[in-house]
C-alpha positions in Angstrom: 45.0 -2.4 -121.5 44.1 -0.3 -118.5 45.9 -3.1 -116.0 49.2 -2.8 -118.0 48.7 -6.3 -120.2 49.7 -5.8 -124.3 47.6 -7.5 -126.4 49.5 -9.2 -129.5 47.3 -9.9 -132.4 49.1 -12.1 -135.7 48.2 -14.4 -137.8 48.9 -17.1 -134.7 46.4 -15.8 -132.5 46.0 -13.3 -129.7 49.0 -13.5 -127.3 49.0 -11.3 -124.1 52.4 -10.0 -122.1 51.7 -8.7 -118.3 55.4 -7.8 -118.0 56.9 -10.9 -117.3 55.5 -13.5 -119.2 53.8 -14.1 -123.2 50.5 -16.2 -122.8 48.4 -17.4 -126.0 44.9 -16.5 -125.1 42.6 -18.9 -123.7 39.1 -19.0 -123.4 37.6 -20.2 -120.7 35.7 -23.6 -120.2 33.1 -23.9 -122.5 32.7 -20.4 -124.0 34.1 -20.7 -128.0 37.6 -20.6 -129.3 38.7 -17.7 -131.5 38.4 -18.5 -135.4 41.9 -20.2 -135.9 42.9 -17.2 -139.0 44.9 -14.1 -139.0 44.2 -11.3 -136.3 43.7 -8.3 -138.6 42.6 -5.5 -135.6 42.4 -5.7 -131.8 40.7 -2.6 -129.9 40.4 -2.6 -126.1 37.4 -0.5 -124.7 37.2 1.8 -122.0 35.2 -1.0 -119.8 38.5 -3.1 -120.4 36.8 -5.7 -122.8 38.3 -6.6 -126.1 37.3 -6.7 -129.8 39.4 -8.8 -132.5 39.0 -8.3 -135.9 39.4 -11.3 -137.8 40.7 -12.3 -141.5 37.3 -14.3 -142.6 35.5 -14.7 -139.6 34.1 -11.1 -138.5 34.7 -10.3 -134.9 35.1 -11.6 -131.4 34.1 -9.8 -128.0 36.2 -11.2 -124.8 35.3 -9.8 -121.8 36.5 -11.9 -118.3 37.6 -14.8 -120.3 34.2 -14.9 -121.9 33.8 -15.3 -125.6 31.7 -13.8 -127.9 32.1 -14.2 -132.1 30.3 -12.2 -134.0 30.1 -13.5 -137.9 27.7 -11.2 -139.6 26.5 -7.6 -140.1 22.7 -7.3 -140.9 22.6 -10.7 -141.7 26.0 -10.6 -144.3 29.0 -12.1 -143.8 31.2 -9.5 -141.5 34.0 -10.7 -143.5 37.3 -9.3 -142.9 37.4 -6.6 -140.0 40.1 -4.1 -139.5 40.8 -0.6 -137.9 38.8 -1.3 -134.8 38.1 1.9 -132.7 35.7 2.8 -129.9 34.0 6.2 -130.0 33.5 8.7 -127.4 30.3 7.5 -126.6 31.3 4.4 -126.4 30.4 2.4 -129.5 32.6 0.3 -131.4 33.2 0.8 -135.1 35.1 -1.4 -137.7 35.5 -1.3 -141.8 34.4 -4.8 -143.2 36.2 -6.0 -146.5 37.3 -2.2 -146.8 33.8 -1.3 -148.7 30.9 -1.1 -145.3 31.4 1.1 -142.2 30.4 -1.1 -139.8 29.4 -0.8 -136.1 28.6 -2.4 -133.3 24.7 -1.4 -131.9 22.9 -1.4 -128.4 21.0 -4.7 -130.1 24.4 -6.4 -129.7 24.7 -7.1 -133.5 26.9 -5.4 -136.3 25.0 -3.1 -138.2 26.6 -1.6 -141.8 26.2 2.3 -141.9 24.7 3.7 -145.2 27.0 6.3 -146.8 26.0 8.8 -149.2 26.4 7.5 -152.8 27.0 4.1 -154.3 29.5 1.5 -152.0 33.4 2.9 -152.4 36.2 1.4 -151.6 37.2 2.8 -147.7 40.8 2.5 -146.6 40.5 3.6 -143.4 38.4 5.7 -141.4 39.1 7.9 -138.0 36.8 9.0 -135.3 38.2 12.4 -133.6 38.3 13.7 -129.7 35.0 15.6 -130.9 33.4 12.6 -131.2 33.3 13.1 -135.6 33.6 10.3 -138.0 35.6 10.9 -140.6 35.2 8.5 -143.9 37.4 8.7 -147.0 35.9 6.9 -149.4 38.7 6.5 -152.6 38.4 8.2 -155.8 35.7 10.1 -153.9 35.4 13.3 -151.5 35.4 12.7 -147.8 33.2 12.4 -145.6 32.4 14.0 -141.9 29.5 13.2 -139.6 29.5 14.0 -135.7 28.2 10.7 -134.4 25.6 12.3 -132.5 23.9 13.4 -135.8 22.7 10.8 -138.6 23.2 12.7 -142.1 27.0 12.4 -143.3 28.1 15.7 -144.7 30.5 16.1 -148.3 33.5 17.9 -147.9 35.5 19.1 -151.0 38.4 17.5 -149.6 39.1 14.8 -152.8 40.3 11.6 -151.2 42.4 8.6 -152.9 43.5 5.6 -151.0 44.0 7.2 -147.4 46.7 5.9 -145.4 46.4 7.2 -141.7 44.9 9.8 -139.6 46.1 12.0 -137.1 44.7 14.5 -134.9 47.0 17.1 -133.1 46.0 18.8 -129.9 44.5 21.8 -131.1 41.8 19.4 -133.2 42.9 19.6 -136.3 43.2 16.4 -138.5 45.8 15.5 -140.9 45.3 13.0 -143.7 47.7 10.8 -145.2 46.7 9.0 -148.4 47.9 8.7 -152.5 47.3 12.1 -153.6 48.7 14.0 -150.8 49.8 14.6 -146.5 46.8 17.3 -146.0 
């Protein structure tokens, strides 16, 4: 975080170090307790807030000790949340149960994003300093679609079960999954 505190996400909870000291995270009086189930993605925003992306449960918001837990996704269960990221423009986006893109709207609710085709398996997805999502959906070709745009395009880039992303400074993006490093 901005203030020099790691988070620690595990399957025992959110613990936080300030340098000194490991605390378990503690809500405070009267707002809910985190889901008591494996942490599978924590993301802290540029405002300094924090999402947790849960095993079962969906997702939590904490902002100032306050607690909010997010369960579902246009009214489905949010499931299982991982790779957490926020966007340029500031949105936060997750993958729920590794099949829906998911994010998180101005309406303050989950919403699943509709990709191109029938639902895929996604292992990971990567949003670059251009502000372009990247989806590689396995078995499949990948996707690309600057967020400020709502039609995903179809690359010819074949995609298995993708393993990272990285971006190096000159923008261009490197893909690690079954088939090959590209």
């Amino acid at each position: 975080a901005a203030d020099g505190t790691l988070w620690i996400a595990s399957d025992g909870g959110l613990t936080n170090f300030n340098g000194r000291t490991f605390s378990e995270f503690e809500p405070l009086p009267d707002e809910p307790r985190l889901p008591a189930e494996p942490i599978y993605s924590i993301c802290v925003s540029k405002d300094g807030s924090l999402w947790v992306g849960f095993l079962q449960s969906g997702a939590a918001h904490i902002s100032g000790g306050h607690v909010a837990l997010y369960p579902k996704a246009d009214e489905n269960p949010l499931g299982q949340l991982q790779h957490l990221q926020q966007a340029g423009d500031g949105s936060i986006w997750g993958l729920s149960n590794q099949n829906w893109l998911v994010r998180f709207g101005a309406d303050l609710a989950w919403h699943r994003e509709q990709l191109p085709g029938s639902p895929a398996r996604i292992g990971r997805f990567f949003i670059d300093s251009s502000n372009t999502l990247w989806v590689p959906q396995q078995s499949r070709r990948l996707l690309r679609r600057p967020l400020a745009q709502a039609i995903y395009s179809v690359t010819e880039i074949p995609t298995g079960i993708t393993f990272a992303f990285a971006e190096t400074s000159d923008g261009s993006i490197w893909i690690s999954d079954v088939i090959a490093e590209r």
